[in-house]
N, C-alpha and C positions, 0 to 999 in steps of 0.2 A: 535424400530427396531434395532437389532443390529448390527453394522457396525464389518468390519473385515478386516484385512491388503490387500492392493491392491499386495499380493504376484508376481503373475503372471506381473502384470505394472514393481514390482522394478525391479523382474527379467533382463525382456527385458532392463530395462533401465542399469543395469548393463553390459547386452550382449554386448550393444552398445559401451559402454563405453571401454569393454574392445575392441573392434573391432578397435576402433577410437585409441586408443594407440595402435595396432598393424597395423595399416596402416595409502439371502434375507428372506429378510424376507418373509417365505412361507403361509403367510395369507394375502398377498393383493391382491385388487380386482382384477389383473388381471395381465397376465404373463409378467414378464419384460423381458423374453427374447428376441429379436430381431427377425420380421417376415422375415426371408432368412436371407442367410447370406451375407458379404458382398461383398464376389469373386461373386458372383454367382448377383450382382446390378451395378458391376463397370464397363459393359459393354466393350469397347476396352480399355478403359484407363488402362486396366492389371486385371486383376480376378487373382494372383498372392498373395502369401501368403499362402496358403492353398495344403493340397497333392493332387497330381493329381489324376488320375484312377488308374495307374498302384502304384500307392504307393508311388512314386516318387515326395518328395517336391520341390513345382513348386518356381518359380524364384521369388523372393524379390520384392514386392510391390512396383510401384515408386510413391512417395511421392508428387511426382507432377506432374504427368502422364493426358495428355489433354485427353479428351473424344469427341469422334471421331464416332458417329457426336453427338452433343452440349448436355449438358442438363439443365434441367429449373427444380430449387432448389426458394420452396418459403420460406419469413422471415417476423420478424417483425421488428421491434425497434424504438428505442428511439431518438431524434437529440438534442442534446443540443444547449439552448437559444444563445450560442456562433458563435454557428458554421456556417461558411461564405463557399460559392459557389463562385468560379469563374464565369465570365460573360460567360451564355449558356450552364450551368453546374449544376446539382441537385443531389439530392440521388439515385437518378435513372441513372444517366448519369455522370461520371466523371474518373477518373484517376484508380481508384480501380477494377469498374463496367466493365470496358472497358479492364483493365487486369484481371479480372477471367474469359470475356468470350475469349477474344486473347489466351491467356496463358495455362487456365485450361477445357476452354470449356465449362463454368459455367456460367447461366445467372440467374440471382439475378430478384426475384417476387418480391417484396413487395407487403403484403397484404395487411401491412396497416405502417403508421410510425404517432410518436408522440411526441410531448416535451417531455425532459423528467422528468420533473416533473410529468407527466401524464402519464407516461409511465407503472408502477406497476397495477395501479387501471386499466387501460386500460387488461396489461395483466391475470389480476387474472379475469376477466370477460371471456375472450378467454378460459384460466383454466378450468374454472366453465362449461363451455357449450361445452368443447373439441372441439372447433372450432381450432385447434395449426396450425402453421405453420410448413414447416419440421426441420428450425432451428430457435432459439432464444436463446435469453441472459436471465438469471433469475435471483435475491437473492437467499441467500440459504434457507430463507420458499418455497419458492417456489420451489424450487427442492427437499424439502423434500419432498411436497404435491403430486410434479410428479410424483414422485418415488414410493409414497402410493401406488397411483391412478394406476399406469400401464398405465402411457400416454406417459411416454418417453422411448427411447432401451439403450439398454446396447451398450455402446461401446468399451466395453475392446477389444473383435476382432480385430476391425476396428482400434483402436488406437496402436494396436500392431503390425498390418500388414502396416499401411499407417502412422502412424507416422514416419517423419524425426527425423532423429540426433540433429538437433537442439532443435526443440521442446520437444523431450522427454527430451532433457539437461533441457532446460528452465523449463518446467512443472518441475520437479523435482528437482532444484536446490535450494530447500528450507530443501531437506534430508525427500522430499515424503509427508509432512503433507498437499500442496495444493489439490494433487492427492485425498489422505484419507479423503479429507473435503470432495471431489465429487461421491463420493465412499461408496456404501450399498450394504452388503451381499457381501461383495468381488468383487463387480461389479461396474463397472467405466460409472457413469449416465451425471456426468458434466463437459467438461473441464473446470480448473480454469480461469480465466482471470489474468494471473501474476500481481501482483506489487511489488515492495521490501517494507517489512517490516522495515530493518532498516533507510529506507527513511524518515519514521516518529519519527524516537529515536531523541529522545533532545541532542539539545548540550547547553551549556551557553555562550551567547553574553555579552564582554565585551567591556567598552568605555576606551580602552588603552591611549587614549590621556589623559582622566582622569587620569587615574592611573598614569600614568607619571606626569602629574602636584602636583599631592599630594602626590608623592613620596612611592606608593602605590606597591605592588607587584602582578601578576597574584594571582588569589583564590585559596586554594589546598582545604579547608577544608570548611564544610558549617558555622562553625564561622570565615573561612573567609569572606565569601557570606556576612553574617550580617555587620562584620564589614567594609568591602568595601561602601555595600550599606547605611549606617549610614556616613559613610565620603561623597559618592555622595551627604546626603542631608546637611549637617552640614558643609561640607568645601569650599561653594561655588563654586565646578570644573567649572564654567561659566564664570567665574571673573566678574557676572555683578552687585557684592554686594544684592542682592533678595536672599528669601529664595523659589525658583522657581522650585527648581530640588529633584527628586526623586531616590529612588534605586534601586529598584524591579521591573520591571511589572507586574502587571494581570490582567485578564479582570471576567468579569460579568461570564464567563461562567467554570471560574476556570481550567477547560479543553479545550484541542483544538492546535492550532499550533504555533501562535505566543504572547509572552507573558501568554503561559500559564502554568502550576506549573507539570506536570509531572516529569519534569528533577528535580525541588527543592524536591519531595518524596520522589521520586530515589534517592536523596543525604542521605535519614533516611531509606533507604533498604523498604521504602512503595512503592506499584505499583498501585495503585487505579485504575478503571475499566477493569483489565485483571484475568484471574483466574491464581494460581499458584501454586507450588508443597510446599505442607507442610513437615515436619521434619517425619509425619507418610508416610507419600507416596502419600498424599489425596490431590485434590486439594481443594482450598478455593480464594475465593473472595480477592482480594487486597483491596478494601476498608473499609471493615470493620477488616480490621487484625492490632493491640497493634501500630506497627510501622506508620501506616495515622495519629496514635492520635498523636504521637510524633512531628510528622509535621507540623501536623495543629497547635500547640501549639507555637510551631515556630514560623508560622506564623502568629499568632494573638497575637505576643510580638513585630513581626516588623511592624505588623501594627499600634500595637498600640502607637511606637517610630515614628511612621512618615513616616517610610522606605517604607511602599507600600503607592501609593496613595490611598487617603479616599474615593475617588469616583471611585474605583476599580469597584464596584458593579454593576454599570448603565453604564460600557465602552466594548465596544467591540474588536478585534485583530486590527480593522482598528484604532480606538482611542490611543489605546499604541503605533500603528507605527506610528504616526501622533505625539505623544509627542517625540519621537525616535529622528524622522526628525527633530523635533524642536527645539532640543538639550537638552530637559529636563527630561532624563532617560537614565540610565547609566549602568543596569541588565536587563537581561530580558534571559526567556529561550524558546529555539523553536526548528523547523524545521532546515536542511541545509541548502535550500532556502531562508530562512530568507534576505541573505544580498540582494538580488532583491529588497525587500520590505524596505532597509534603502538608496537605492540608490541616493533619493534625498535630502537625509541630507546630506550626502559626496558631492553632487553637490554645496548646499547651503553653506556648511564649510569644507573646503579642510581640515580643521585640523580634522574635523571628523575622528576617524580611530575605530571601531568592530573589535574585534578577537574572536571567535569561540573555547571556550575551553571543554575538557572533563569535565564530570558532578564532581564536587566533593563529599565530604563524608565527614559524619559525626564521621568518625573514622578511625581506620586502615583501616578497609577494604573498598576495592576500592565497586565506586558506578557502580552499578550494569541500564544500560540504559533502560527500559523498551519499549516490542515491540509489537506492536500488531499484531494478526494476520489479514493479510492484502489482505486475496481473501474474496470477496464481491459479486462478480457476477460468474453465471458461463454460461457455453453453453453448449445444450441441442439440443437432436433430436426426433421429437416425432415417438412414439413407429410403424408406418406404415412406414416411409420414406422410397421411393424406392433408394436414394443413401444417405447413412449414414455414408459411407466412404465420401463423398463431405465433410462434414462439417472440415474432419480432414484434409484434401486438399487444402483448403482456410486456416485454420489455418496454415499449414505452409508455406502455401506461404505470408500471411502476417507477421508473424516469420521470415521468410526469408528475408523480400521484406525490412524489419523495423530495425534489428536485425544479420542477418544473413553475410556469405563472399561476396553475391551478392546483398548486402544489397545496395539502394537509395535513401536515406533520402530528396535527391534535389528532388525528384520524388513524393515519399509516405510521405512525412514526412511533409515538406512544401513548398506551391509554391512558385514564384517568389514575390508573393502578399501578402506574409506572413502567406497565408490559412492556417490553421490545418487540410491538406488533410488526417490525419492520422486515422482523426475522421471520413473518410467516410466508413473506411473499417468494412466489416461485423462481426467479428471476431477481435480481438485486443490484446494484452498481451505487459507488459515490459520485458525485460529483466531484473529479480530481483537485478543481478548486474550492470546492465549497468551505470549508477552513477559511481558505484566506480571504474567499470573498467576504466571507462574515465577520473578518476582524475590519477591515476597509469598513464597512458599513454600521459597524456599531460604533469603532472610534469617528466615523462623520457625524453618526447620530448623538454622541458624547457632544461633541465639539460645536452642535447645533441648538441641542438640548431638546431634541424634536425626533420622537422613535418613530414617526408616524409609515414613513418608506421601510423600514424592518419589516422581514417576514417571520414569522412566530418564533421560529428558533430564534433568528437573530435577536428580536427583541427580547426572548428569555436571556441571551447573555445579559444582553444593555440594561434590562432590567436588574439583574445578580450586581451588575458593576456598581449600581446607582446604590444598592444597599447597601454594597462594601463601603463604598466612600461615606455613607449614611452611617457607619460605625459596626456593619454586621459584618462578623469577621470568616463567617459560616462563605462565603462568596468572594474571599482573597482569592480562590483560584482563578476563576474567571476573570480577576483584573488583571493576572500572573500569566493568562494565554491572550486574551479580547482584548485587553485596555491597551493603550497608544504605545506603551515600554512593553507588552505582554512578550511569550515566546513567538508566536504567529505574525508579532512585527519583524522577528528575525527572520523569519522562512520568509516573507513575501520580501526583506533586501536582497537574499539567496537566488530569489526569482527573476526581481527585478535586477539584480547585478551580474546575472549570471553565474554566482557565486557557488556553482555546486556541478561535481562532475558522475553522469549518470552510467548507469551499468550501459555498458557497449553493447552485450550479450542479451537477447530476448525471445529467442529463439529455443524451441524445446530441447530438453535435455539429449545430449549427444551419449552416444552409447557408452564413450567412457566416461561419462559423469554418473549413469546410473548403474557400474561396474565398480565404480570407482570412489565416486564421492565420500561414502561413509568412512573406508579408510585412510583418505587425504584429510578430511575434516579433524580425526582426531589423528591424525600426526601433527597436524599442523597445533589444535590445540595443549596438545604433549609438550611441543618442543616450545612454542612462546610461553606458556608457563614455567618450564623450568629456567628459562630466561630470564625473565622478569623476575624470578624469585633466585640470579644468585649466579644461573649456568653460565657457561664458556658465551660471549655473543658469537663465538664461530660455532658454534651450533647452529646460528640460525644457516650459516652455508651448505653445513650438511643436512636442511632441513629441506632445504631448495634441493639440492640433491636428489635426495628420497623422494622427493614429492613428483619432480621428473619421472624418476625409475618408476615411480609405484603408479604411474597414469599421467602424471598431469603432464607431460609432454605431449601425448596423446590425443589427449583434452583440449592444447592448444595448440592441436594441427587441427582439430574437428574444428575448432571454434574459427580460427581462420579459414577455414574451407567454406562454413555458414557465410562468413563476413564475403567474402570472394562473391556467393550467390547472390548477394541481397541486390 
């Protein structure tokens, strides 16, 4: 099916923008156009949006306009295994529940809820038998399968007459590719569910204390990487006379968040599991492209010096942070987050000190972050819904509520009891920048000595910072992401330099990805660990090979054919 610019979304969302500075596929089973429209379903809460009789375009849709009298919107979803209730309080009853019907006039069905581990398998059953709900969350198989099927509506209308300011910022503050992921035949089937993309780009954790004792200097280049991490294991940084300590981390799954090798790729211009733009205009697979072999060669010279630990193979992200904390690892590359996760090493050795640096290179040119794309779920209305505008109603007022100038994080975010109320709400999104806009603002507010412009969260960081420096060591993390040197000064250079190359591919899974994928995944893990631990590096040729044969040729005729449509 071929997809096609959400014209009409950027449009408006341009409209907007400037406003705010001045103050299908025709063979599927069944019609995706929306049964009514959806002036004509929003009852008093404004039918607004649309020209009147006499020709005369009626008044701007309010975005969170209550409905007078009530309506009953049913759903499904998922509750994750985490997720804690106040006493007298449920998914049915609480904080969120209780403001869509106060607020919006919306009273929340559930048909049905589910772990969510059990949640897919649950809803591809509903799928199968069109049993839907009026709104739910999906994957993107599964909104492609809706979209076949003619079970869910189009909501470009709705989202152009009833989206707020905010949300059309947010949804689109990736420069439209989340929109375009939700989006067949020019028509807007899913909202995304935001996350930032560069939240997951690596940075490199260094043991500066180390480095200071062995008179060492931060890394610029990836032979410095080597040779830092060869002094970690060789120069004792412990003083405890044992050959105990290591350079590198990684874990058994080679990928992933902490201690795992994205970032050291990225250092040889390799991007391994994102697709990316070749020198012909085409994309191609990062893993099997000239620049992984180079890395993985790399890294099966430092492992075979000692510098990664040997039992890399059988440890997982919690076993590298457990050697971290121990004091016996001195490299490793990850998330921004990370320092959370070394907190109680610093507790355990006040000399302990991480610093969070940009990725280095294997040459002149700077290394380049690698990002994936980062909408995963979307929200959907099925194709009968009598108010389809609701669902963009509740998104922005959880935008709002979460996000926005009348934003309550002490309210919707979390209780007194430390709940994750955030997680009850039906509809959910981050703000892509919110991270980085809060390290900007708490390092002005550091640098001012004046939290007064903070909004709650940020001030809980600036607050945490001001104690660390105060001597309370309980709050080194926040100075290790927030503060002027933190990890989140590195993503917002990444940003501002340009410095990070994003998944090409955004588009729903192509049919030989979901034929295909699980047995590519683990060839491909197969063959770079027996690599790094030792193999022929022509293995990795015959790995490209197989990976061809066994689909991925396939995969990237499908993926150029997507890129061709867009």
């Amino acid at each position: 099916m071929k997809r096609q610019r959400v014209s009409t979304i950027l449009l408006s969302l341009a409209l907007v923008s400037a406003l705010a500075a001045c103050s299908g596929n025709n063979g599927n089973k069944a019609d995706h156009q929306a049964s009514g429209s959806a002036s004509a379903s929003a009852g008093s809460a404004g039918s607004a949006g649309s020209a009147t009789a006499s020709g005369e375009e009626a008044a701007p849709a309010d975005p969170l306009g209550k409905y007078d009298p009530p309506i009953e919107v049913s759903a499904v979803r998922p509750i994750s295994e985490g997720t804690k209730f106040g006493e007298g309080e449920s998914i049915d009853d609480n904080v969120w529940s209780r403001a869509y019907a106060d607020q919006l006039g919306i009273k929340i069905n559930y048909l049905w809820t589910t772990p969510a581990a059990q949640y897919d398998q649950k809803l591809n059953i509903a799928i199968a038998s069109n049993d839907l709900p009026d709104i739910m969350s999906v994957n993107a198989a599964q909104l492609k399968r809706l979209v076949d099927d003619g079970q869910v509506m189009d909501l470009s209308a709705v989202y152009d007459q009833y989206g707020s300011e905010l949300t059309k910022k947010l949804l689109g503050e990736d420069g439209g590719n989340a929109l375009k992921s939700g989006t067949f035949d020019g028509k807007l089937y899913g909202f995304p569910k935001m996350s930032s993309g560069l939240g997951q780009a690596d940075v490199l954790w260094v043991r500066t204390d180390w480095l200071t004792k062995l008179g060492l200097s931060e890394p610029k280049t990836m032979d410095d990487v080597q040779k830092i991490a060869e002094a970690f294991v060789k120069q004792d940084p412990d003083g405890n006379g044992k050959p105990d300590t290591y350079g590198l981390g990684a874990t058994k799954d080679i990928f992933g968040f902490f201690g795992a090798l994205e970032g050291f790729f990225n250092g040889y211009h390799a991007y391994p599991n994102i697709w990316v733009k070749t020198d012909d205009g085409k994309l191609a697979y990062g893993s099997v492209q000239p620049e992984t072999k180079a890395a993985l060669q790399k890294l099966q010279e430092m492992y075979k010096g000692g510098l990664i630990d040997k039992e890399f193979g059988t440890k997982d992200a919690t076993k590298v942070k457990d050697a971290a904390n121990a004091g016996k690892l001195g490299l490793f590359y990850g998330y921004f987050w990370n320092a959370g996760w070394l907190l109680d090493g610093k507790k355990t050795d006040a000399a302990m000190d991480w610093k969070p640096i940009s990725l280095p290179s294997v040459d002149a040119e700077p290394a380049q972050a690698q990002v994936p794309f980062a909408i995963s779920t979307y929200y959907v209305v099925k194709k009968d819904a009598k108010h389809p505008e609701a669902a963009v109603k509740l998104l922005n007022f959880d935008l709002e509520k979460l996000w926005g100038k009348s934003a309550e994080p002490e309210v919707y975010n979390a209780d007194k009891s430390g709940n994750a109320v955030f997680e009850y709400a039906l509809l959910y999104g981050e703000a892509p920048r919110k991270n980085l806009d809060a390290y900007l603002n708490v390092v002005k507010a550091l640098e001012a000595n004046d939290p007064a412009a903070l909004n709650a969260e940020e001030k809980s960081y600036y607050d945490k910072i001001v104690s660390y420096r105060g001597g309370d060591v309980n709050f080194w993390d926040s100075e290790k992401m927030y503060g002027p040197e933190g990890s989140l000064a590195v993503i917002e250079g990444y940003a501002k330099d340009g410095a990070h190359t994003d998944d090409a591919f955004y588009g729903a899974p192509t049919q030989g990805m979901t034929d295909n994928n699980a047995t590519l995944g683990k060839l491909q893990l197969e063959a770079f660990t027996r690599i790094m631990m030792g193999g022929s590096i022509d293995e990795f040729d015959q790995f490209v090979s197989q990976w061809n044969s066994l689909g991925g040729k396939a995969i990237t005729d499908e993926v150029n054919a997507w890129q061709a449509s867009q």
